[in-house]
SELUMTI-924458 format. One line per field, with one value per residue (C-alpha): residue number from 1; x, y, z. Coordinates in nm, 3 decimals, padded with zeros to 5 digits. Layout:
BEGIN
i = NUM  ... $
X = X  ... $
Y = Y  ... $
Z = Z  ... $
end
This chain:
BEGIN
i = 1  2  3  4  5  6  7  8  9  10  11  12  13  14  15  16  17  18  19  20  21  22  23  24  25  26  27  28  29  30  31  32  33  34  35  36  37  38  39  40  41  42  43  44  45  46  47  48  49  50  51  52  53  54  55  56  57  58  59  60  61  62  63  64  65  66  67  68  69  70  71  72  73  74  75  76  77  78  79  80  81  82  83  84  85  86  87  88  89  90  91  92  93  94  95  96  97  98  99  100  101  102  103  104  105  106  107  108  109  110  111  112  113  114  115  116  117  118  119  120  121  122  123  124  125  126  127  128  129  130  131  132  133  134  135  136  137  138  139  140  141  142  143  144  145  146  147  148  149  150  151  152  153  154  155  156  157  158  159  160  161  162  163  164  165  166  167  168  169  170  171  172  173  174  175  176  177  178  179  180  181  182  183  184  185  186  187  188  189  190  191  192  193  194  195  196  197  198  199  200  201  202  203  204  205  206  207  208  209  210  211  212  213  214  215  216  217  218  219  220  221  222  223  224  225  226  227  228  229  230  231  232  233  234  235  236  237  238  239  240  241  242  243  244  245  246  247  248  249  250  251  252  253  254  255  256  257  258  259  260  261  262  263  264  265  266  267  268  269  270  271  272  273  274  275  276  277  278  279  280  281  282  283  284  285  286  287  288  289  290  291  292  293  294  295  296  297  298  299  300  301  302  303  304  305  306  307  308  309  310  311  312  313  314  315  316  317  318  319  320  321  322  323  324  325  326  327  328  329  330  331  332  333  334  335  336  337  338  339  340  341  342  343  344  345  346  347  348  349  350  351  352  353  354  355  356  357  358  359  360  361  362  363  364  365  366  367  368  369  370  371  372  373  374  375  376  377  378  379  380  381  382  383  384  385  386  387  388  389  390  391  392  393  394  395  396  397  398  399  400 $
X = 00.000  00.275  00.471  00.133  00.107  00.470  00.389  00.064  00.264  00.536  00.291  00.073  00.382  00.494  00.157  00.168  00.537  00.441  00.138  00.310  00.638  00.445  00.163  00.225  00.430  00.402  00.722  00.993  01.353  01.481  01.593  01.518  01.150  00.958  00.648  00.548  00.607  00.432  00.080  00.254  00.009  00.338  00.602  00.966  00.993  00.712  00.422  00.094  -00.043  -00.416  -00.662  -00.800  -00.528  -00.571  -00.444  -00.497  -00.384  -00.464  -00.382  -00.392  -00.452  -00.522  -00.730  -00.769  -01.164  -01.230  -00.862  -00.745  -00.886  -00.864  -00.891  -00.892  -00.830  -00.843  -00.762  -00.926  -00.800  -00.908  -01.003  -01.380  -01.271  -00.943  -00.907  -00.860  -00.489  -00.583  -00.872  -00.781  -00.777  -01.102  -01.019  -01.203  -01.031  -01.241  -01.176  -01.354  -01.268  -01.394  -01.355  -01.219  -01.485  -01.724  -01.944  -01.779  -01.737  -01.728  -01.655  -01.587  -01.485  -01.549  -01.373  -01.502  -01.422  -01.635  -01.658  -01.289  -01.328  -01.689  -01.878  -01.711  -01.871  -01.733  -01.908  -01.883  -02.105  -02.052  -02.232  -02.155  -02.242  -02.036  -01.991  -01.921  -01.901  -02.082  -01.922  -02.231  -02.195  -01.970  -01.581  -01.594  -01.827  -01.604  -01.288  -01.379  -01.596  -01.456  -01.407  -01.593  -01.829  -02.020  -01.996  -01.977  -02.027  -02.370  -02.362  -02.477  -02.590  -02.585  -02.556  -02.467  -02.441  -02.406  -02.208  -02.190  -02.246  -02.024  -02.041  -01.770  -01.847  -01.722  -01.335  -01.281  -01.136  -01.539  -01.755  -02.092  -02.381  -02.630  -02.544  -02.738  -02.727  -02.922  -02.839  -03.023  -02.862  -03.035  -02.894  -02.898  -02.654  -02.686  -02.438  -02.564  -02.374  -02.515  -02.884  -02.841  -02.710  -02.969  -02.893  -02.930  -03.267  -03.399  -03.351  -03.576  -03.295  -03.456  -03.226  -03.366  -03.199  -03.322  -03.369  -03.207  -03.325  -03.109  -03.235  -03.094  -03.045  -02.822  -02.541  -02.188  -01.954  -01.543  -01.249  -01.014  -00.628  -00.458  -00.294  -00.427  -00.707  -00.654  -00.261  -00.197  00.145  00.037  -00.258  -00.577  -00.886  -01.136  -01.490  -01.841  -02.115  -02.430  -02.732  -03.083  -03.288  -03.646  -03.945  -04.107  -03.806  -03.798  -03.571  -03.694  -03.602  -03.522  -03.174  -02.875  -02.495  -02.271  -01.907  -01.595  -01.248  -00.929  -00.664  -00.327  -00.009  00.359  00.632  00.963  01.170  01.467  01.474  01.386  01.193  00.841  00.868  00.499  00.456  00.054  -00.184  -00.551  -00.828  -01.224  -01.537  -01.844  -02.136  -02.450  -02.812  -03.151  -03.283  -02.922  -02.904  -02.597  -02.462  -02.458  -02.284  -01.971  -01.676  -01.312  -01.103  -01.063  -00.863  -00.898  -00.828  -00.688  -00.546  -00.471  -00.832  -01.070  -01.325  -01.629  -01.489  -01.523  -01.831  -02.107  -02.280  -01.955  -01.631  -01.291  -00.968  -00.591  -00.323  00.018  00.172  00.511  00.546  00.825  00.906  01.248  01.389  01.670  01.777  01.599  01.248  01.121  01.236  01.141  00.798  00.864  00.802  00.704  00.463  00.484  00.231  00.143  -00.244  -00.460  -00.873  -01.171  -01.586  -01.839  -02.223  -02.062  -01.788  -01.696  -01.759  -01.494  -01.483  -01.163  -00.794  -00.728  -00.384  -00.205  00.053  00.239  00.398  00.322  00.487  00.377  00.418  00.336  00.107  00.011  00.191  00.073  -00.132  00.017  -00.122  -00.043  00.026  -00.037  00.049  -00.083  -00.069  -00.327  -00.116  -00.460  -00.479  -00.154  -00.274  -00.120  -00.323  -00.245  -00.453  -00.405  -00.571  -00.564  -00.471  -00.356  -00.512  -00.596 $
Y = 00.000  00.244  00.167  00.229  00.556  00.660  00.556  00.748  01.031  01.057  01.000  01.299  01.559  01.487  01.543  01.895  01.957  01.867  02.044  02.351  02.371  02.287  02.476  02.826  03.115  03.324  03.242  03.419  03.230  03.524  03.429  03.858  03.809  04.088  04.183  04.397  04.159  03.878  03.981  04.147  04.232  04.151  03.867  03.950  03.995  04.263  04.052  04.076  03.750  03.651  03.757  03.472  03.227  02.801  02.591  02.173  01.895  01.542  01.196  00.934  01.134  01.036  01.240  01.115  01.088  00.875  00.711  00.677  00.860  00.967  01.355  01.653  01.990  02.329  02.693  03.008  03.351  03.717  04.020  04.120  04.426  04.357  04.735  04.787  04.685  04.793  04.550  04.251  03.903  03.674  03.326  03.023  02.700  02.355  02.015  01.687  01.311  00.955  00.765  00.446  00.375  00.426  00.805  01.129  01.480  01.805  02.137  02.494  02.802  03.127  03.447  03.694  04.139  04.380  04.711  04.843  04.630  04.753  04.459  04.100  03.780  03.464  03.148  02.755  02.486  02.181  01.831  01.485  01.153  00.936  00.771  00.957  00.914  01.054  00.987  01.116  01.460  01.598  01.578  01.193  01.018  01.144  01.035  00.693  00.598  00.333  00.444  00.229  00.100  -00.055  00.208  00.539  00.508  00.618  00.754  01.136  01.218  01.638  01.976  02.251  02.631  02.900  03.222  03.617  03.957  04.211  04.553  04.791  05.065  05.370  05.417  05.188  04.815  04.694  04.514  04.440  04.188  03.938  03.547  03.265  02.902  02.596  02.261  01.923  01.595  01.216  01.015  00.634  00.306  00.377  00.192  00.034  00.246  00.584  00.432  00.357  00.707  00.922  01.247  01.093  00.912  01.218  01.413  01.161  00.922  00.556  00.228  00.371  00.705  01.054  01.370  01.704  02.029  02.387  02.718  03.051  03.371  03.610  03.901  03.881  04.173  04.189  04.382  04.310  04.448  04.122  04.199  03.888  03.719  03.358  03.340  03.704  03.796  04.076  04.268  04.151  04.000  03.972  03.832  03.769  03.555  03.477  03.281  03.164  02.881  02.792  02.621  02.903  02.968  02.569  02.436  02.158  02.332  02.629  02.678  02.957  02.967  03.298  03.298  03.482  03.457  03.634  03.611  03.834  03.793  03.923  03.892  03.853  04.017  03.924  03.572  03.616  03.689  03.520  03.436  03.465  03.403  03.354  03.331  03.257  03.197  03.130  03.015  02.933  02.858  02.733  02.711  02.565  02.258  02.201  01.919  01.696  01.724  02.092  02.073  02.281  02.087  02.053  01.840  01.975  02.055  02.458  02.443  02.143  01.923  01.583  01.560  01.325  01.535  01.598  01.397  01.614  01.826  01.991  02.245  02.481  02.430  02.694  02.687  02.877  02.797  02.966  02.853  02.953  02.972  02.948  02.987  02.904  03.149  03.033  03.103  02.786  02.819  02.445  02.499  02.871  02.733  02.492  02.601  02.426  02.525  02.437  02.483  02.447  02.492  02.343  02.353  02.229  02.129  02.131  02.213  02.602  02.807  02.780  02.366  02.306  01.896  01.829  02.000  01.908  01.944  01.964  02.051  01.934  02.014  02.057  02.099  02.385  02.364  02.735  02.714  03.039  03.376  03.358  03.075  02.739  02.362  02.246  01.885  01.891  01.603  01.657  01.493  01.386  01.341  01.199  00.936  00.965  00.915  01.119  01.254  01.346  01.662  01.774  02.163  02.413  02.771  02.804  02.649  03.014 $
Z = 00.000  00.123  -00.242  -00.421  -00.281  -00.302  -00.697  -00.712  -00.570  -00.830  -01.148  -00.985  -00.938  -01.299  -01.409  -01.259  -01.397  -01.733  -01.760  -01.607  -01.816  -02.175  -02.119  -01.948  -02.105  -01.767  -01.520  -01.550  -01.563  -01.399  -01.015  -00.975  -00.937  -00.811  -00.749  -00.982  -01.254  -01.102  -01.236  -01.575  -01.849  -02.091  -02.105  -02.042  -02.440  -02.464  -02.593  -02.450  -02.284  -02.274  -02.061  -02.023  -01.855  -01.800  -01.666  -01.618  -01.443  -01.465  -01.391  -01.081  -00.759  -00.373  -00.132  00.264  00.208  -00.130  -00.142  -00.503  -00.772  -01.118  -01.091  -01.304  -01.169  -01.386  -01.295  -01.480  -01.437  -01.635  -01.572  -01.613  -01.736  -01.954  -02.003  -01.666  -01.540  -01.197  -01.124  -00.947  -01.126  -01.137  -01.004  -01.102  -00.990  -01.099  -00.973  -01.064  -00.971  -01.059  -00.700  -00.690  -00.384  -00.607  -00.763  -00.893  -00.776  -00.912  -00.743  -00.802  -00.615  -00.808  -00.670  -00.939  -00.934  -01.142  -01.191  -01.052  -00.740  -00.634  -00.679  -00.549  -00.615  -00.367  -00.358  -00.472  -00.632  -00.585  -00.696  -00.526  -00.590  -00.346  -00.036  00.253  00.628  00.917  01.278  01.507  01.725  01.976  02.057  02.208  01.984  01.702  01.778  01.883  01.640  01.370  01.035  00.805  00.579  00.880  01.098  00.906  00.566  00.352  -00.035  -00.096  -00.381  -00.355  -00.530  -00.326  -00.452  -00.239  -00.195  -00.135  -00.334  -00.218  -00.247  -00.145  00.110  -00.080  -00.089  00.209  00.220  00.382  00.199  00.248  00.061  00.047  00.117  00.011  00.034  -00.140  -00.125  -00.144  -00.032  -00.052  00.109  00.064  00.109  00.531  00.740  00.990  01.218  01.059  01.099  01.469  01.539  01.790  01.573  01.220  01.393  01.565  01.218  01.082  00.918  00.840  00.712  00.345  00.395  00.422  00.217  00.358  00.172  00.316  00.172  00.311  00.335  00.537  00.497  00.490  00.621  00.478  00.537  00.275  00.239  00.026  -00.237  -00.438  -00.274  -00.391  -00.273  -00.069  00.038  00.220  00.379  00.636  00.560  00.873  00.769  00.966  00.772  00.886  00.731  00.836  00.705  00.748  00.621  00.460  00.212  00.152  00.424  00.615  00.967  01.129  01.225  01.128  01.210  01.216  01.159  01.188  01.045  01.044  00.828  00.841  00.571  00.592  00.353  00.532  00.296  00.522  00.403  00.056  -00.198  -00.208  00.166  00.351  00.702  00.680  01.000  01.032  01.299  01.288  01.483  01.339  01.578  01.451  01.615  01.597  01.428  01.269  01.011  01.082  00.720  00.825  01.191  01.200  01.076  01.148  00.870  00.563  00.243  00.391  00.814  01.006  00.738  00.858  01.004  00.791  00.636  00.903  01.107  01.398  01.394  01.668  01.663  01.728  01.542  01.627  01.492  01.468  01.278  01.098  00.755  00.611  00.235  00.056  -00.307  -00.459  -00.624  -00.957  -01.246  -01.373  -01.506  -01.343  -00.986  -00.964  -01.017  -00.738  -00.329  00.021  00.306  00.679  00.917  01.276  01.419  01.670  01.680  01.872  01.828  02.101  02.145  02.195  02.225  02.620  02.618  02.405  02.379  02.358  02.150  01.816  01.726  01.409  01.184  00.828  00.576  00.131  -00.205  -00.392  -00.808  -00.986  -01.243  -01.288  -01.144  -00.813  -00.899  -00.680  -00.720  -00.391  -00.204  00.132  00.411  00.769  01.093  01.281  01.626  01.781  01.621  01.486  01.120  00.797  00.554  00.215  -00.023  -00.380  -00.404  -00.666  -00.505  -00.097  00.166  00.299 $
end
């Protein structure tokens, strides 16, 4: 199994390398990179590139969560204006997978900027249609319970589309705008494990499955200072979200969640060029009639990596954590295109903030392959020191 991986591995990274060295004119070979050149309307030799930029990967992948796949993952970037060299890149990465345990998935983050920066878009759609696991509520149920397809496993089918319309407050880095969520799940193939659960029973779960319909609406409120959005090497973001759900918009219950996150990033010019120290924190509490599928999580491609996704979910999930970034910088094209993170964070889930069920601690390490300027495919393996597991993720853009 370990040799399988370590082969999986290898085919993967080539896949990215070859990909990024045929098909991108935008690194330069120069070891003097600098910033203003990163997002350069021209190449080195004074001809204009595209607005619109792409870039693919493909081949045999692994993620923790659906174990071997064969995966796809793409990366858009323009402007919506392409006259205007001030306004800030649209970002559109695009991932899909056939699972060797079985369905296919198919998921898409959209960070699109109109009108000089005025108006943001943020959101993601996503469809699924394969097995996942569910292992019941709260810090101790979750960490003893047995992963497996007797004891956690079910199949989702799901599409999932939700997001925010910002709108800047005048001059100012704020931005305010409407949130919505829908998403409809059926699930099917229960475990006997997931049918015996008092949560998925109370919710109205049977051995057939269940049917789980969200529809909200709520306001989102950002203060925004990165430089580039999708991989920043400077400035703050701090964000609060909120959303409601009930039956009279077409939710099957009543329940909400706010949340709040805080991101900072610093170049440290002293070691380098392209060196980010990056630093993040959030909470999201949720209340009411909260669907399980909908708990806050911890264990994810995005927070605690190293965690199996969901694994660890209540009705209140924190977290904190620090990454270091690091580009190489040489005169040769492939390795300038090449970089590692490390990073260091701990979280926790309980029924609210102050009953915190237990610490969940973490840290890892990731190669980083450029295949756009300022554009990084990354691979990611984190430690679980709980259960003293290793986990493995393949993402298009930074984790944060």
């Amino acid at each position: 199994m370990k040799s399988h991986f370590i082969k999986t591995f290898i085919v993967t990274l080539l896949c990215c390398i070859q990909f990024n060295v045929l098909g991108q004119d935008v690194a330069s070979s120069d070891s003097t990179i600098v910033e203003s050149l990163i997002d350069a309307d021209t190449t080195k030799s004074g001809k204009p590139r595209k607005n619109l930029r792409f870039s693919i990967l493909g081949g045999p992948g692994y993620t923790p969560d659906y174990g071997f796949l064969i995966g796809m993952s793409m990366l858009f970037t323009f402007r919506m204006d392409k006259d205007d060299k001030e306004l800030k890149r649209s970002v559109v990465p695009i991932a899909g997978a056939w699972l060797s345990s079985g369905g296919f998935n198919l998921i898409a983050k959209p960070q699109l900027f109109f009108n000089h920066d005025r108006i943001r878009y943020f959101g993601q759609v996503q469809y699924r249609n394969n097995y996942d696991n569910y292992y019941g509520v709260g810090f101790l149920n979750n960490q003893s319970m047995e992963r497996s397809d007797s004891t956690t496993q079910y199949f989702q089918n799901s599409i999932a589309i939700f997001g925010s319309v910002l709108f800047r407050l005048k001059d100012s880095d704020f931005f305010v705008g409407p949130s919505f969520d829908y998403t409809n799940r059926n699930l099917s193939e229960i475990s006997a494990g997931v049918a015996s659960d008092p949560t998925y029973i109370e919710q109205g779960g049977t051995d057939a499955g269940m049917n789980i319909q969200n529809i909200g609406i709520g306001f989102e409120i950002s203060y925004d200072t990165r430089d580039i959005p999708a991989n920043a090497w400077r400035g703050i973001y701090f964000d609060i979200t909120a959303r409601y759900y009930d039956q009279w918009m077409g939710s099957d219950t009543k329940w909400g969640f706010l949340s709040a996150e805080y991101r900072q990033y610093k170049l440290l010019p002293f070691l380098g060029k392209r060196k980010v120290l990056a630093w993040t924190g959030k909470i999201r509490s949720s209340y009411g009639d909260v669907p399980f599928t909908d708990m806050s999580l911890i264990g994810s491609p995005f927070d605690l990596r190293g965690y199996y996704l969901g694994q660890y979910r209540d009705k209140t999930s924190a977290f904190a954590m620090a990454e270091f970034r690091s580009m190489f910088n040489s005169k040769s094209k492939l390795i300038s295109k090449l970089g590692y993170a490390v990073w260091g964070g701990a979280g926790m889930v309980g029924p609210d903030l102050f009953h915190p069920g237990g610490l969940l601690p973490n840290f890892g390490a990731g190669l980083r392959v450029q295949v756009q300027p300022r554009m990084n495919f990354r691979i990611d393996l984190g430690r679980d020191p709980l259960s003293k597991q290793n986990l493995v993720y393949f993402n298009m853009t930074e984790a944060f």
